[in-house]
N, C-alpha and C positions, 0 to 999 in steps of 0.2 A: 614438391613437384615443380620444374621449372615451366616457363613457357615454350612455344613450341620454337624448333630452329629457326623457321622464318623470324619470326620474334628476336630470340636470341640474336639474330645475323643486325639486324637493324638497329638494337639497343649495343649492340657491338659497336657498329658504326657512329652513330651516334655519342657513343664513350661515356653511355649512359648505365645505372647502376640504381636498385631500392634503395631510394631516402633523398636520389637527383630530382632537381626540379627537369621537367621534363614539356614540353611544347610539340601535341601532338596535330598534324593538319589533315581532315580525311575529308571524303565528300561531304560528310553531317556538318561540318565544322571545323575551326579550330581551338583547340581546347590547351590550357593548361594547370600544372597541379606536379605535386609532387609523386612521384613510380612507385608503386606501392611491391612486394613481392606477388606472385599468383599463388593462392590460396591451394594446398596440397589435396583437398576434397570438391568437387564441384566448379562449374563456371568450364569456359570454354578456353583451348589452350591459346586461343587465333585471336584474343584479345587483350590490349596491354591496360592495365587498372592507374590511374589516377584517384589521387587524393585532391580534389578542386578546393580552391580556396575559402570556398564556402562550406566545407568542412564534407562533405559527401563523395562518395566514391562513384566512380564510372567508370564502365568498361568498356573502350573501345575499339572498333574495328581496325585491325593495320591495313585492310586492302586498300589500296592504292596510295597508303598512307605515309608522309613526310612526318622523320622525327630529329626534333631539335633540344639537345641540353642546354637549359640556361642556366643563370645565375644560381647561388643558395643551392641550400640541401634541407633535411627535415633530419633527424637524428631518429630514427625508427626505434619500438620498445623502449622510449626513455618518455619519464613524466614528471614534470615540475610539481617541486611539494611546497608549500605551506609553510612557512618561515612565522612564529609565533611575532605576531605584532601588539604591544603593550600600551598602546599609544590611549584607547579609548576606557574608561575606569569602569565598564560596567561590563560582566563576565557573565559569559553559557556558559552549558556542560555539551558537549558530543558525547553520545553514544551515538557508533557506527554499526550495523549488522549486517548490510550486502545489500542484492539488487541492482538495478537496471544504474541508479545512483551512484553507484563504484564500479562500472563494467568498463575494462579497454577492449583495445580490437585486438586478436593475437593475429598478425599479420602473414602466418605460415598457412593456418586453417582457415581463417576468414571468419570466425567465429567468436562470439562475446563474451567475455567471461570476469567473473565478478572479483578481480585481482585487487581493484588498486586500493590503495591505504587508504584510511582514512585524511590524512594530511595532502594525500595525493588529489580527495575529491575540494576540500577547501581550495588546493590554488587554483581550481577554477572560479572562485568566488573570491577576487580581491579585494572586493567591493568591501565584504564583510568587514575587514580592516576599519573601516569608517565609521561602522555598524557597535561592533562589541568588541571584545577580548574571550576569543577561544580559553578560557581559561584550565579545561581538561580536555582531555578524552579519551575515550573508552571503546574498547572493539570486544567484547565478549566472546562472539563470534559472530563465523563471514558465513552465510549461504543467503541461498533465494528465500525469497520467500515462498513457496508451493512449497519447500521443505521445513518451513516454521509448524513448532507444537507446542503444546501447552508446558511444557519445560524453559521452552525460548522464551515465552511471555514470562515467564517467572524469574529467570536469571532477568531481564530487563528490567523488570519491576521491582526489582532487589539493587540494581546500578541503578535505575532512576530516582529514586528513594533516596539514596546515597547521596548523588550531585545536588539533589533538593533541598535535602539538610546541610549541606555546607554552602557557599558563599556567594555560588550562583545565582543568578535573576532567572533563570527556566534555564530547559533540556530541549535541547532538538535530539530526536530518534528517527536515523538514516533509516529508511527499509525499500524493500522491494513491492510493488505497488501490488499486485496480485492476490496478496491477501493483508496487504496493509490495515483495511478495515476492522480485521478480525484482533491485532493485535492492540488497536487503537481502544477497543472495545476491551479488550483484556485491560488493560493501562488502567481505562475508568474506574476499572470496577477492583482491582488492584492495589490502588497507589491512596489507600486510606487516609479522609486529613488532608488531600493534598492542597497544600500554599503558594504554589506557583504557575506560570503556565507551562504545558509538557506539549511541543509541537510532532507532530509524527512526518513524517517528509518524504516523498520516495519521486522518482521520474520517469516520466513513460519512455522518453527518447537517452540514449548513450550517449554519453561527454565528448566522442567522437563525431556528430551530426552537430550540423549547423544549429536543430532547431531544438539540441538538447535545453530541457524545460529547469534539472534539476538545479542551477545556478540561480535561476530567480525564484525557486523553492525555497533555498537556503537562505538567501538574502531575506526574502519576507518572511521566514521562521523566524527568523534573527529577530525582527524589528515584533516580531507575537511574542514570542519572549522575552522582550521589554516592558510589554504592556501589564495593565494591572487584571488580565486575567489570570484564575487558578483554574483550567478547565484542561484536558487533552483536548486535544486539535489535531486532525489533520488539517495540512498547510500546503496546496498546491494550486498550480493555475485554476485564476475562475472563467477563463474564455480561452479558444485556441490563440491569440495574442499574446505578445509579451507586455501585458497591461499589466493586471494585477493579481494579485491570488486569493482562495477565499481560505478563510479558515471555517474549518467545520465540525459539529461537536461529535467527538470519538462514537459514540451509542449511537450515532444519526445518520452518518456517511455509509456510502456504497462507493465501488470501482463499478460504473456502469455504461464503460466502452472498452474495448480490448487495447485501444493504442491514440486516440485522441488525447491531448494536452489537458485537456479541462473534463479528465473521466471522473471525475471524482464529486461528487453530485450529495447534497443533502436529502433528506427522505421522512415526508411528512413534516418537516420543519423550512426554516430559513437559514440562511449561516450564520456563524456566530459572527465572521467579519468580514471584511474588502480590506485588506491589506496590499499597499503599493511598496514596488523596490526602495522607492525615496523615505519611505517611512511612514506615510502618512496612513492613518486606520480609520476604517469604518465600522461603529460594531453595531451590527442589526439587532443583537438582544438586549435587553435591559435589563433580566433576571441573572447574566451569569456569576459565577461565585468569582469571587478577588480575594485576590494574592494576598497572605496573611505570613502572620510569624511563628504558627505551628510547624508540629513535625508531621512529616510523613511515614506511616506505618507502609509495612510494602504486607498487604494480606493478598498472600499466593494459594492459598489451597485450591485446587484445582481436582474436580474428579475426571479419572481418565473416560472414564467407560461413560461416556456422555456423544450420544450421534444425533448427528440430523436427516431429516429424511424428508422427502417430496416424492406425496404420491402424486398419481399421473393417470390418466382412462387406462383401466383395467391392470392396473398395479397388483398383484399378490398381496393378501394380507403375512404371505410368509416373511415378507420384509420386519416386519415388526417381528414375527418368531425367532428368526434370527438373532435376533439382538437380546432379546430376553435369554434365549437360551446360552444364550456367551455370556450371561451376565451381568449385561448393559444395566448401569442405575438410572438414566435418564435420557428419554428421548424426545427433541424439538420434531413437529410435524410442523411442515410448511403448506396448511391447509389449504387449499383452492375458495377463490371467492373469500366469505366470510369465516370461513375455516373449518371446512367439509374436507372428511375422507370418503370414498367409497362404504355407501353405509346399506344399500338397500341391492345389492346388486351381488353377482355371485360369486364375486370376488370380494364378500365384505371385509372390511378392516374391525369393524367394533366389536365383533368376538376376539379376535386378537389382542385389541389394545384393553380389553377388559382383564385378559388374562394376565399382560402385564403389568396393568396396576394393582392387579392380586398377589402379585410377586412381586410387589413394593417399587414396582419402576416409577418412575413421575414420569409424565407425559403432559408435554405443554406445546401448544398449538400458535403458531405465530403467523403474519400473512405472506403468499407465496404471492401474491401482487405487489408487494412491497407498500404500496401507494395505501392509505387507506388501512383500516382494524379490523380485527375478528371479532366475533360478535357470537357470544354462546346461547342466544334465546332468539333470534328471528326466524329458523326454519325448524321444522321439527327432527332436520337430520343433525341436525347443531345441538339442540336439546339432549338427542339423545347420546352422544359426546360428551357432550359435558356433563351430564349424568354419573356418567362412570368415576369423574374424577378429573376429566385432564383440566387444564390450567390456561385459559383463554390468557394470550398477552398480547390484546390489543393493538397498538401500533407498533411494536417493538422490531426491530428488523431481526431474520430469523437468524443472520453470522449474530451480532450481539445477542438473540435470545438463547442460541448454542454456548456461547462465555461466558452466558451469565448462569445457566444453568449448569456448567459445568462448576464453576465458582461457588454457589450455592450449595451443590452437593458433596462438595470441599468440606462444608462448616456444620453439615447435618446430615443424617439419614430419617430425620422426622417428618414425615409427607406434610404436616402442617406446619412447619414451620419453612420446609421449601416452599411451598407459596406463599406461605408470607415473605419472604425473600422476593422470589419471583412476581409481588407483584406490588414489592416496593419500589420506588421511585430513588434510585440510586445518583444517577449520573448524567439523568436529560433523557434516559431510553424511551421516556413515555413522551406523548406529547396530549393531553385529553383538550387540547381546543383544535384541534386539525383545522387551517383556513383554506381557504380554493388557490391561495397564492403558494401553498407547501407542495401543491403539484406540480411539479418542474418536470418534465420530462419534455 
């Protein structure tokens, strides 16, 4: 949809055109930037859009408004790719999968969409050049992340595996931030053996915005993947600045802001590290595993029929019938407090979940405070919870205690042998010394 004839008659005159640099003068101001087309859904027709050169779009008023074409043009739907640079002797793996990470603007709609190549999102990072040698890469597949499942964590953990045994120094893994956490957690628990470090990476802001984050994501994944950790990591800003990024252990991390730079937060722990653009590392742990000269096994089993659930004041216990009766093998509770369901009230949940540990579900309770454990023996509605059978997991976050139980019941249907899984200490999920300093919020 074009702009309106006012519009029209001005960029006329002007002998202005989408992708002209364009000098727009109105009572606000004067602005310039390059003309971008008007967006076919939405926005106002009485406005002409600019591309400013700080990478942001604005829409401006044409009343009473003077328009001038200058110099240059901008080459609209075209995007510089990534030219393999061999200069530096030490090689990553890419795998790319989608998200905010690989989003252009489609300039018709005005809307985001997760197109560009993988080589498309490195020439934003030229830096990297300095850094390593792209030495493969991999796109398995492109979607969001809201559309990732436990098939997607499998094909990636089958490609990561792969790059890990061959000649690589670590794997950066592109994704879409939204449920990042969850595959990160997948990764851990996954990538058996593993000898390297696997950074997970995604961006809250588009390649198109000034204050796109995911270029100094990639750069400081690059330089975590040099180090001598053998750990998954998410790798993304550790402040809204473009200072430095934290790396954070996969079983540990939440996304816990919808669009700040630095959403990505540790939970009951510290981060693994302060990683800067320039190279330089900080690493807060001293326990973590180093990079060896094993193989990595890729163990995928995964059970589908695995939910989580948060009850809530006066929740149905049918929530849990539900799922038994579909045939669910295991259900995460994200208990309130110390890991209470609705137990004394008329809405109780413990005939229900009794009945499903009778039909051999596992039921295992994580915290719905995130901050802080469950604790199966301090009140007597806890008691009688954990009486039945379910599975107290302590500080574990409840996205990782959903992957790991799903993982778990992959490799067994033996209720005793699923808790003993579930309440092995895998990949950092636990943390049994909780300090006042792991409370970050």
């Amino acid at each position: 949809m074009a702009y309106s004839e006012k519009i029209e008659a001005l960029l006329r005159k002007a002998k202005a055109q989408p992708g002209d640099r364009l000098k727009v003068e109105n009572p606000k101001g004067v602005f310039e930037g390059v003309l971008l087309p008007r967006p076919e859904t939405g926005g106002s027709h009485d406005c002409i859009i600019l591309k400013l050169d700080s990478g942001y779009n604005v829409g401006l008023s044409c009343a009473k408004a003077k328009l001038k074409k200058l110099e240059g043009s901008a080459a609209l739907e075209q995007f510089a790719s990534w030219v393999p640079h061999l200069a530096v002797n030490k090689k990553i793996s890419l795998v790319a999968t989608g998200g905010t990470i690989s989003t252009r603007v489609d300039y018709k709609t005005g809307g985001v969409y997760m197109l560009l190549e993988p080589e498309q999102i490195l020439a934003k990072v030229p830096e990297l050049a300095n850094v390593a040698s792209i030495s493969s890469i991999k796109s398995p597949f492109r979607k969001a992340s809201e559309d990732m499942g436990f098939q997607d964590w499998q094909v990636l953990a089958k490609e990561v595996a792969k790059e890990l045994n061959g000649d690589a120094e670590g794997v950066i893994v592109t994704h879409g931030t939204d449920t990042l956490h969850y595959t990160s957690a997948a990764l851990s628990f996954m990538l058996k053996g593993l000898n390297k470090p696997v950074a997970v990476v995604g961006a809250q802001r588009s390649p198109d915005r000034g204050s796109f984050d995911g270029a100094q994501n990639l750069l400081c994944a690059a330089h975590y993947c040099l180090s001598d950790a053998a750990e998954v990591a998410t790798v993304m800003h550790g402040t809204s600045n473009d200072d430095y990024c934290l790396a954070n252990i996969g079983t540990k991390v939440r996304k816990m802001h919808t669009s700040i730079r630095d959403a990505f937060r540790p939970v009951n722990c510290q981060s693994l590290a302060r990683i800067w653009p320039d190279g330089k590392k900080e690493f807060l742990w001293k326990d973590y595993n180093k990079r060896s000269d094993g193989k990595v096994v890729a163990d995928v089993k995964f059970e589908q029929k695995t939910a989580l659930v948060k009850p809530y004041p006066g929740a149905s216990p049918e929530i849990i019938d539900f799922y038994v009766d579909k045939k669910y093998r295991g259900l995460i509770i994200e208990g309130t407090g110390l890991g209470h369901v609705p137990t004394c009230s008329e809405v109780s949940w413990i005939p229900s979940i009794a009945r499903a540990i009778e039909k051999g579900v596992s039921v295992a309770v994580a915290p719905q405070c995130l901050y802080g454990k469950v604790h199966p023996h301090v009140y007597a509605n806890l008691r009688a919870l954990s009486s039945l059978g379910a599975i107290y997991c302590g500080d574990m976050l409840p996205e990782t205690a959903y992957v790991k139980l799903g993982w778990a019941l992959g490799h067994t249907n033996k209720p005793e042998k699923i808790r003993q899984m579930m309440l092995k200490n895998y990949a950092h999920e636990f943390n049994n010394r909780i300090q006042q300093e792991d409370f970050l919020v």
